[in-house]
C-alpha positions in Angstrom: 128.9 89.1 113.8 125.5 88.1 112.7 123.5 90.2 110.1 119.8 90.5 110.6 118.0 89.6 107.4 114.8 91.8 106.8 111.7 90.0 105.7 110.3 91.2 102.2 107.6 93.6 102.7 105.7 92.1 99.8 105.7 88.4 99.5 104.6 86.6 95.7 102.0 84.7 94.2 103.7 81.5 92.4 100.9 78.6 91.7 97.9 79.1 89.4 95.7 78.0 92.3 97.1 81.1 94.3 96.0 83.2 91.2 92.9 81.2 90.7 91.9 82.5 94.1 92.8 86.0 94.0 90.5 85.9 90.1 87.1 85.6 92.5 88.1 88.9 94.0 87.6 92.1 93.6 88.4 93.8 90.2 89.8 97.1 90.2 90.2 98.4 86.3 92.8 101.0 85.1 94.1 102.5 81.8 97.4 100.6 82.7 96.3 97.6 84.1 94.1 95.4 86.1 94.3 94.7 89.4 92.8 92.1 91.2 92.5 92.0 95.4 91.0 89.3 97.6 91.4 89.0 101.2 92.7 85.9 102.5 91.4 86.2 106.3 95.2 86.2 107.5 96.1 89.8 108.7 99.1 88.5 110.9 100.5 87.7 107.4 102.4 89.6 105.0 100.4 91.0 101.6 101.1 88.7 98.1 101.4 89.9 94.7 101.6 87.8 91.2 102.2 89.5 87.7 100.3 88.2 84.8 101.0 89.7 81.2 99.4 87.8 78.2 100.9 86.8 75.3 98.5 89.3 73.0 101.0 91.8 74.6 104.1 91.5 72.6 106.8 88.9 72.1 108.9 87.5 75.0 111.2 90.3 75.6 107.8 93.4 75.8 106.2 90.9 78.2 109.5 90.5 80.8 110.3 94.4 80.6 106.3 95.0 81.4 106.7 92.6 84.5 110.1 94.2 85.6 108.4 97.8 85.5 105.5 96.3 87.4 107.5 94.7 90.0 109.7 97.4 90.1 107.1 100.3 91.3 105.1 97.7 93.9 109.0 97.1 95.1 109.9 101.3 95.1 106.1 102.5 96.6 102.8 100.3 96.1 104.3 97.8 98.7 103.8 100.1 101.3 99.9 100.7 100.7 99.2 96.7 100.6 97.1 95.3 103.2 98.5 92.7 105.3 96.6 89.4 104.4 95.7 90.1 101.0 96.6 89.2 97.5 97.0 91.3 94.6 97.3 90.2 91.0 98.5 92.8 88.6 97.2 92.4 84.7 99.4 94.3 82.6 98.3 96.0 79.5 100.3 97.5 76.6 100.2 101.2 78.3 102.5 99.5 80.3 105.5 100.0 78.2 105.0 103.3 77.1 104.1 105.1 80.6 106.7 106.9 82.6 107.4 105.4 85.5 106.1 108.3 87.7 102.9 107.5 86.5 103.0 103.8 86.5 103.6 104.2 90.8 100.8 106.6 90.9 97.9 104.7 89.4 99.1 101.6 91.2 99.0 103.3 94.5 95.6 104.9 93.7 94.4 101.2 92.5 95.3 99.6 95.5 94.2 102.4 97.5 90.9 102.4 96.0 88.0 100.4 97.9 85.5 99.0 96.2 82.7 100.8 96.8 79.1 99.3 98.1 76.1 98.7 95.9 73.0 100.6 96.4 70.3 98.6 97.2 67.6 98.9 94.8 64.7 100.9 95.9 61.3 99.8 95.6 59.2 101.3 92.9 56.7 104.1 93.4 53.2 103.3 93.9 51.2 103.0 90.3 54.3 103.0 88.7 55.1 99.2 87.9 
């Protein structure tokens, strides 16, 4: 019998050049955290996603239950709304901890859902009015 082994929906960001890459992206803020998108071109391949959470945050043991909530709601729901061929890095903040979890899934789905929205061209000024 051979067992068929299901691909991660989601796969991860491990090198600082891989986050590097995904910091010239696009910036989409939150009360919970920050989350950086960039497109890599590559929409035959599966969505990445890296966790950062700074040291200002709290001692070893805050920052490792932060990640685990993080990964745990992209794993549960946000995985499904990722784009094939991007990254996503996820900036924790302190809210982090104290959210329930409900809410953590939401405003990460509505973060990656989010598109950035264009800039309006500048319009020229009004004659006499320089």
């Amino acid at each position: 019998m051979t067992e068929t082994v299901e691909k991660p929906a989601v796969g991860r960001l491990k090198s600082r050049p891989q986050f590097l890459f995904v910091r010239e992206g696009e910036k989409r803020r939150g009360p919970l955290f920050l989350l950086e998108v960039r497109d890599r071109q590559m929409p035959d391949e599966a969505p990445r996603v890296g966790f950062t959470v700074t040291k200002k945050h709290g001692n070893a043991v805050e920052r490792n239950r932060m990640r685990r909530r993080l990964k745990e709601a992209v794993r549960l729901s946000a995985g499904f709304a990722m784009e094939p061929g991007h990254d996503y890095v996820v900036v924790a903040r302190r809210d982090v901890l104290s959210a329930p979890f409900k809410t953590l899934e939401a405003r990460l789905n509505d973060r990656i859902a989010t598109v950035k929205k264009q800039k309006q061209q500048q319009r020229p000024a009004a004659p006499g009015k320089e």
